[in-house]
C-alpha positions, 0 to 999 in steps of 0.5 A, spaced: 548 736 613 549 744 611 546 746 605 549 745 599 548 753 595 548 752 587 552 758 582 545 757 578 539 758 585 539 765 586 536 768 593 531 772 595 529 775 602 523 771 600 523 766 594 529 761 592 530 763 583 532 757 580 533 759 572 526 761 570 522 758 576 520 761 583 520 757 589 517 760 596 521 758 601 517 755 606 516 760 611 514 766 606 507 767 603 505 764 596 502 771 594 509 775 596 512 771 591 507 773 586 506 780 588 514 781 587 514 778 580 508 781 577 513 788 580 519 785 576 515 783 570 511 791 571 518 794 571 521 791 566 514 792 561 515 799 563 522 800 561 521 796 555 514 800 554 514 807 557 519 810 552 520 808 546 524 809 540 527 815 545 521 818 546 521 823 551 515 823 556 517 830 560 519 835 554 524 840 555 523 845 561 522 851 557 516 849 555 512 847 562 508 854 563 505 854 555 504 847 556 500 849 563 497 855 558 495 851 554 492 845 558 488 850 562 485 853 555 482 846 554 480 844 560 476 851 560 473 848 554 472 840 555 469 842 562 476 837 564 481 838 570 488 839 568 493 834 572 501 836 572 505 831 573 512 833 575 518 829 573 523 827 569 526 822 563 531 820 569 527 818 573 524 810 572 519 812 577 515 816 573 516 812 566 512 807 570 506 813 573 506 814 565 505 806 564 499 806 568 495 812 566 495 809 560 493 802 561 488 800 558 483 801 565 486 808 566 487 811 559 480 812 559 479 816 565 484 820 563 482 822 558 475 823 559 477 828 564 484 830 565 489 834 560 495 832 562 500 836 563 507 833 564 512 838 567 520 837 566 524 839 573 530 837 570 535 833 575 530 837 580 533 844 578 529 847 573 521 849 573 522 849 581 518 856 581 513 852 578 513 847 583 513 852 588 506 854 586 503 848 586 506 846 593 510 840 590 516 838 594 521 836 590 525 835 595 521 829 597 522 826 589 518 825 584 514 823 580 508 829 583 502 830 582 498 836 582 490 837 579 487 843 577 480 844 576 479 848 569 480 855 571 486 853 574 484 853 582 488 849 585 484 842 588 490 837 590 498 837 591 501 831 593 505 833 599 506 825 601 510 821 596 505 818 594 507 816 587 515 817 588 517 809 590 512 806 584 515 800 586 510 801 592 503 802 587 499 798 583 495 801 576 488 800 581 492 805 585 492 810 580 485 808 578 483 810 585 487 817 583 483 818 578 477 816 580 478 821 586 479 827 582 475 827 576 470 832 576 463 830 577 459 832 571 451 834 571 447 827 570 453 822 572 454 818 577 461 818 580 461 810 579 461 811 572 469 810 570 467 814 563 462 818 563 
């Protein structure tokens, strides 16, 4: 007997959706099904929560080089590392990196040991000298990263991707990010998530 398909069962490649349950099919791993609702759940949080009330997390372009000004005056000061992060309000990708640096295990470090600068490029057409500077491909997409120490040398550009397909990363990856990058202060251990 072939199997009857019902209008309410919606298919995925590895999950069977019936109205709010999720069912594995019997040849697809458990943990797939969780892992991709835990996404689905991330990405509807983010677009619920990354902009409210219409805010806008890349301001207009023209502000980039006072802002980037401005963050290298303040990391001077607090002994931070500036962090650059290109992108655009468009882009759901870079709504959710916003999402998960300022989750509740993530906003710490940051704050800790970044002034966080994000740097509008429009639809990829604008800061682009910027982002040549910096030796972000925009090409490649966004969101990009750069970290900067406090005197502006540059320490890292992300030339990989690694955080323009979101739906690919976890919040313990961008945990991992920031731990690699935050600058070693005197009499800390490079452990320690706040110090």
């Amino acid at each position: 007997m072939a199997p009857v398909r019902n209008p309410d069962v919606k298919m995925g490649r590895n999950c069977v959706v019936v109205a709010d349950w999720v069912q594995p099919l019997e040849d697809a791993p458990p943990m797939k099904c969780i892992r991709l609702l835990a996404l689905a759940g991330t990405l509807v949080l983010a677009a619920v929560t990354a902009r409210p009330a219409g805010r806008d997390i890349y301001p207009d372009p023209a502000r980039a080089r006072a802002d980037i000004a401005a963050a290298l005056k303040t990391a001077a000061q607090t002994h931070k590392r500036v962090l650059l992060d290109f992108g655009g309000n468009w882009c759901g990708d870079c709504l959710v990196l916003d999402m998960f640096f300022h989750d509740p295990t993530n906003r710490p470090i940051l704050e800790a040991n970044f002034v966080l600068v994000h740097v509008n490029v429009g639809q990829l057409d604008e800061n682009v000298e910027i982002a040549r500077r910096y030796q972000i491909p925009l090409q490649r997409g966004v969101p990009a990263l750069a970290v900067l120490t406090e005197t502006g040398k540059m320490l890292f550009s992300q030339k990989s991707g690694q955080f323009e397909k979101m739906s690919r990363v976890e919040s313990r990856d961008v945990t991992a990010f920031l731990m690699q990058w935050k600058p070693v202060k005197p009499g800390c251990s490079v452990v320690l998530v706040t110090c």
